[in-house]
Biotite code that builds the C-alpha atoms (Angstrom):
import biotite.structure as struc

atoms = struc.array([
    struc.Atom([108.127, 95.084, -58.508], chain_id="A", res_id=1, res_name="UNK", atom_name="CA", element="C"),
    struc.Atom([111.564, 94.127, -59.016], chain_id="A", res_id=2, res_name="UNK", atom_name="CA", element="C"),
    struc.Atom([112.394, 94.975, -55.070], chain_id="A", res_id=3, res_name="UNK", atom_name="CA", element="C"),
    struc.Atom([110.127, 91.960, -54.827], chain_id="A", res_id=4, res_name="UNK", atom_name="CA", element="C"),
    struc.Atom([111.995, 89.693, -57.638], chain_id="A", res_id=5, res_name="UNK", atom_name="CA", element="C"),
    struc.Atom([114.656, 90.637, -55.958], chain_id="A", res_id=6, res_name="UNK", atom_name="CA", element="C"),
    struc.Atom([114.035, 89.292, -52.859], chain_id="A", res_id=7, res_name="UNK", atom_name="CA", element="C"),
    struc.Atom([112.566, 86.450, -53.598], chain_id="A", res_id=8, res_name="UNK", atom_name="CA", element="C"),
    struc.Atom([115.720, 85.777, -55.564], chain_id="A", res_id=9, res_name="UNK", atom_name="CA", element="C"),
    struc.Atom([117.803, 86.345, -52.298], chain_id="A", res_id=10, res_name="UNK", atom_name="CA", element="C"),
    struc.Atom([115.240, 84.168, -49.998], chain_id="A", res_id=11, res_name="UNK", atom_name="CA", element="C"),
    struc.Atom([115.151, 81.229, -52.834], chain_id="A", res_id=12, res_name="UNK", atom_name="CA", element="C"),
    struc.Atom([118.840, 81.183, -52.643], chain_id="A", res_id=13, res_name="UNK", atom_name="CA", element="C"),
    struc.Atom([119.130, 81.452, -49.048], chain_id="A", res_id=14, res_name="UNK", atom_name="CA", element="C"),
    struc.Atom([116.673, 78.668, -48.206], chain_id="A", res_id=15, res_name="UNK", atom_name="CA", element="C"),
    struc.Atom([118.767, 76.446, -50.958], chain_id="A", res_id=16, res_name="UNK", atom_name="CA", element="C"),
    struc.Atom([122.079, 76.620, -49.657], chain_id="A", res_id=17, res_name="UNK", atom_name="CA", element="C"),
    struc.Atom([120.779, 76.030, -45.778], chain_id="A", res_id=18, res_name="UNK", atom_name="CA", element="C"),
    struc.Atom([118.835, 72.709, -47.403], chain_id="A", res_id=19, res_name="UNK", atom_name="CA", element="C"),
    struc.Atom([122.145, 72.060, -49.200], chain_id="A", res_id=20, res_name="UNK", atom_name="CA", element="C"),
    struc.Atom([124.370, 72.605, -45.737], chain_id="A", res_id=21, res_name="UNK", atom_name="CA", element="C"),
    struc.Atom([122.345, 69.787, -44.244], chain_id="A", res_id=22, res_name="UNK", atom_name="CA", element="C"),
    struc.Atom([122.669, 67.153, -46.908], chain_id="A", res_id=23, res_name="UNK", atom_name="CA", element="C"),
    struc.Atom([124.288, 64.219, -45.740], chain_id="A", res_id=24, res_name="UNK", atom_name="CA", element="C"),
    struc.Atom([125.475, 61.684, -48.274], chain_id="A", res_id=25, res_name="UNK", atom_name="CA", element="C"),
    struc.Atom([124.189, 58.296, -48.634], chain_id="A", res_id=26, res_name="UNK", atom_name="CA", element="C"),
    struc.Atom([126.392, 55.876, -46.597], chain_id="A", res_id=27, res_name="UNK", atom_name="CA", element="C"),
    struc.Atom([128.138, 53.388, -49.753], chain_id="A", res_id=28, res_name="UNK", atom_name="CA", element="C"),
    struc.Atom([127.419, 49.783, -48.854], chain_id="A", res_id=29, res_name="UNK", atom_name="CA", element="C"),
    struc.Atom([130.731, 47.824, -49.739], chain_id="A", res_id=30, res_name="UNK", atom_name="CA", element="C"),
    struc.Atom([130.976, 46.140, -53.502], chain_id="A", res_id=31, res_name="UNK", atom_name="CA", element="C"),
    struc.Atom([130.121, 42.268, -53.447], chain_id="A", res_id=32, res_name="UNK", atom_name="CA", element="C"),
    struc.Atom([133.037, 39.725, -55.502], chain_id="A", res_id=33, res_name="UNK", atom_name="CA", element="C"),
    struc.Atom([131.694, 38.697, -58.432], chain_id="A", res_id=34, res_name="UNK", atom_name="CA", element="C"),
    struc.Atom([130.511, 35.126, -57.993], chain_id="A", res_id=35, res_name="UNK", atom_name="CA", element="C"),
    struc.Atom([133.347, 32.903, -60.290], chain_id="A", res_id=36, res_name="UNK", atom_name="CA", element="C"),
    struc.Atom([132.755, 29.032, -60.489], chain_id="A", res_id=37, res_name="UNK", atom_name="CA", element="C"),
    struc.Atom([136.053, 27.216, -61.989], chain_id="A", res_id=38, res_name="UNK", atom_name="CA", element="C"),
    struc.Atom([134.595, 25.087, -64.950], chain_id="A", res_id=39, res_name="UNK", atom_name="CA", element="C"),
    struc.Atom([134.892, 21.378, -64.078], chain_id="A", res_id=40, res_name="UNK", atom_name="CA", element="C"),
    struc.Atom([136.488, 18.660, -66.583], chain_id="A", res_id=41, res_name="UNK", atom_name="CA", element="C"),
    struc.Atom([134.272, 15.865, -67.295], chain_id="A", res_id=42, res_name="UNK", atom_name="CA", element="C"),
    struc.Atom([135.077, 12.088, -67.438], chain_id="A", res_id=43, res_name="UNK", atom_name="CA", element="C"),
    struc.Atom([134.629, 12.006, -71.351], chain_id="A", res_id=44, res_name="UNK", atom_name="CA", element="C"),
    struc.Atom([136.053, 13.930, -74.157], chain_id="A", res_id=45, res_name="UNK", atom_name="CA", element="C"),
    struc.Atom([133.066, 15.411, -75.527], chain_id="A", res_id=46, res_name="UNK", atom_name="CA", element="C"),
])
């Protein structure tokens, strides 16, 4: 039995790190400004 744990240990991790080896990040997408509007003065005081 544990000749059996055991290798299903040793496949498991196999299989893993070949997934793992093929993993290609996510390409980033560049960060936007953040959208700023100047306040604008109006004609009166309040």
């Amino acid at each position: 039995m544990s000749k059996v744990v055991l290798l299903a240990t040793v496949s498991a991790v196999l299989v893993l790190g070949a997934c793992a080896k093929h993993h290609r990040p996510a390409p980033m997408e560049p960060v936007a400004a953040p959208i700023y509007v100047e306040p604008v003065s109006s004609k009166s005081k309040y």
